[in-house]
N, C-alpha and C positions, 0 to 999 in steps of 0.2 A: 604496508602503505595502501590507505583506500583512496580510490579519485573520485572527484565530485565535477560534475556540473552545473549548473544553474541557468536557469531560465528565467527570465526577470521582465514584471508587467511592463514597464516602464524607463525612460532614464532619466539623465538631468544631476543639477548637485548633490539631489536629496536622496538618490535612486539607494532603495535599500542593500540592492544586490552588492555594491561596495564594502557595506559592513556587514554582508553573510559572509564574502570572498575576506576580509581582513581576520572575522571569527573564526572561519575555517583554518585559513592559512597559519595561524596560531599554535594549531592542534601540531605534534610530531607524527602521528598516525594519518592522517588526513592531508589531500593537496586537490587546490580547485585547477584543473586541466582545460575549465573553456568556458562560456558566457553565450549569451546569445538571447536576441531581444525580441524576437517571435517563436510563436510554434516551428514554422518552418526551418530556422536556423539552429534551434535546437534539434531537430532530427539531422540534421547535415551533419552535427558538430558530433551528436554522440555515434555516427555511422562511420567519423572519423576516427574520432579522440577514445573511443571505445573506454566510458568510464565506468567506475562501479556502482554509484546513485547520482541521478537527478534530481535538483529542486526545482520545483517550480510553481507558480502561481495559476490558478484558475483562471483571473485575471491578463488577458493581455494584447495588445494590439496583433490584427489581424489576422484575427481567427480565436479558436473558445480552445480553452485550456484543457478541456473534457478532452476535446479531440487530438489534443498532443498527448496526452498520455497513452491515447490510443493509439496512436502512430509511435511514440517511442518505444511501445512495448514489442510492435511489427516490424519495428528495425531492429531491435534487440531483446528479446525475449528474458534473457538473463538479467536485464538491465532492472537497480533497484527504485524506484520512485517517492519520492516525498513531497506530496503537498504542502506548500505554507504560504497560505493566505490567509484574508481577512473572512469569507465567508464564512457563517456556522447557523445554517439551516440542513435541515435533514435531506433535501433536496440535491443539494451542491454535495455533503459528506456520500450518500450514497453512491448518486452518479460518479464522484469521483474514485472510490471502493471499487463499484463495477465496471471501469475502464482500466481501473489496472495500478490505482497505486497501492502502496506498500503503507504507507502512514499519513496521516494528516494533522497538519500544526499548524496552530494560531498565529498571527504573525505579532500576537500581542507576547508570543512564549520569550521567557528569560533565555539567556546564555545558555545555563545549565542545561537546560531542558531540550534547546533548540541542539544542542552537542551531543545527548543523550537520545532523541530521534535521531540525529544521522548513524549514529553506532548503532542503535536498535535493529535501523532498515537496514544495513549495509550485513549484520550479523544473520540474515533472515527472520527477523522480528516484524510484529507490524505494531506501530506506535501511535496512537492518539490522544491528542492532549484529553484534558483532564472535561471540558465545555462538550469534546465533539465526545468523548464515552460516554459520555450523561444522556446524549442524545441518542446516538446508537440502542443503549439501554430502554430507553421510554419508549422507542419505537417498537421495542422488545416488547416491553409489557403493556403495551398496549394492543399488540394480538390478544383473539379470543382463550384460542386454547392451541396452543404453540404446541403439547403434543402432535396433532393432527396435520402441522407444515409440512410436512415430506410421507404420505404415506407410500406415495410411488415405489420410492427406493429400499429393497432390501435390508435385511441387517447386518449384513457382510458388508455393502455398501455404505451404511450409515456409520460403521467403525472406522472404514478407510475417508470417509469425509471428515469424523473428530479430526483425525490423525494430520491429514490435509487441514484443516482449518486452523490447526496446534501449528503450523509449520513442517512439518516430518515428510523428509525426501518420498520415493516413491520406496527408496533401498530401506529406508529404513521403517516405513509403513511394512514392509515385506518382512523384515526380521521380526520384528512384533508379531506380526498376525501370525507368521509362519505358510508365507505365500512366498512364490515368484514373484518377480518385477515385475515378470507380462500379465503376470492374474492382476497384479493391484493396479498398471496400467490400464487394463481392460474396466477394472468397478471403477477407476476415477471418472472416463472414458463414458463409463453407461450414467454416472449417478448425475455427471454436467449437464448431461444432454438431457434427460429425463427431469433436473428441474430447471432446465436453461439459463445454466452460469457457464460465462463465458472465460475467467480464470481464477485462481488461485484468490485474491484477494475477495471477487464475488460468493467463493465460496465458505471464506472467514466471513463476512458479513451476514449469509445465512446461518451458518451454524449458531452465530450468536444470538440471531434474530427469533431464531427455532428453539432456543433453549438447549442446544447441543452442547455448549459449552461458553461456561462462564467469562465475561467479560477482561475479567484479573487476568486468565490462562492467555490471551491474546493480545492485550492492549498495554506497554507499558506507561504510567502516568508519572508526571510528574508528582515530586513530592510535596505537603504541606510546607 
C-alpha cells in the first residue's frame, strides 16, 4: 500500500483536490492519508503523516509552490513529489525539476495517466506528461553543441551521473561499475558540486539536457 498526500491551490465546491482524493481512493494499492491548503501545512502534514508521495500544485495561496517542494524535500528527503498544475512553460517545468520534484503533470491529464504518474513516482520513476517532454526536449536541442555541457566532470563521473539520472540507487550504480558505495558516493558528491545540481531530479534534467541520455530512458508518457 502507497500513501499520498496532496497539497491543493485552492478550495470551495469546485476544488479539484476532491476528485484527485476520490480518484485515488479508488485505487486498492493507493490511500490519500492528508490534505492541506498551503505550503506550510503541507510540510506539518507530511512531517506528521510520513507519506510515500505528494501532490501538489505550483499554484497556491500563501507562498510559491517552488518553495514547498523545497521545504518538503528538507523535511523528508525520501519523500516522492508530483507536480500537477496548469503551468507548461519551460520556466516553471525546470525550476520545479531543480527543487526537487520527481514528475510533472498537466492538470488537463486523463484518469489513466494521472494514476500511471502516481505509480511511476512512487516506483522511483520520473514522469512527465507528454506537452512538458516536448519541452524538456527543445530546450535540449536548442543547445549549441551539448557534447561540450559537462567538460568539468570526469568519465568515471559522467557514467555514475547516466546511472543517477536513469534512477539507480547508489548500491546499485556500485554493482555495475564494480565500485564501493563510498567511491560512487564520493563521484556523485564531486560531479553535483562541480556542476551545481542540487538533487537527484536536477540531475535527470541535465543529463537530458546534455544529451546523456535519451528522453524515452527517463520520462514515462502517456499513451496515444
Amino acid at each position: 500500500m502507497f500513501t499520498a498526500a496532496s497539497v491543493r491551490a485552492g478550495g470551495g465546491s469546485c476544488d479539484p483536490a476532491r476528485g484527485l482524493r476520490a480518484l485515488i481512493d479508488l485505487e486498492p494499492d493507493l490511500k490519500v492519508v492528508g490534505e492541506a491548503g498551503t505550503g506550510a501545512e503541507g510540510v506539518r502534514a507530511v512531517q506528521g503523516l510520513k507519506p510515500t508521495l505528494v501532490i501538489t500544485d505550483l499554484a497556491m495561496p500563501g507562498g510559491s509552490g517552488l518553495e514547498t517542494i523545497e521545504e518538503l524535500r528538507a523535511a523528508c528527503p525520501s519523500l516522492r513529489v508530483l507536480v500537477l498544475t496548469a503551468y507548461c512553460n519551460d520556466e516553471y517545468i525546470e525550476l520545479a525539476l531543480s527543487a526537487g520534484a520527481d514528475g510533472y503533470v498537466l492538470k488537463d491529464a486523463g484518469r489513466a495517466e494521472l494514476l500511471q504518474a502516481i505509480r511511476a513516482v512512487v516506483a522511483g520513476q520520473k514522469y512527465f506528461s507528454k506537452p512538458v517532454s516536448a519541452r524538456l526536449v527543445s530546450g535540449y536541442l536548442r543547445r549549441n553543441d551539448p557534447a561540450d555541457s559537462c567538460p568539468a566532470i570526469t568519465e568515471r563521473e559522467r557514467e555514475v551521473l547516466i546511472r543517477i539520472a536513469l534512477g539507480e540507487s547508489n548500491k546499485r550504480v556500485a554493482v555495475a561499475l564494480c565500485l564501493s558505495v563510498k567511491t560512487v558516493e564520493k563521484h556523485r558528491a564531486n560531479l553535483m558540486r562541480k556542476l551545481e545540481l542540487h538533487n537527484t531530479a536536477a540531475v535527470t534534467l541535465f543529463a537530458v539536457r546534455s544529451g546523456l541520455v535519451p528522453m524515452q530512458n527517463v520520462a514515462q508518457c502517456s499513451p496515444n
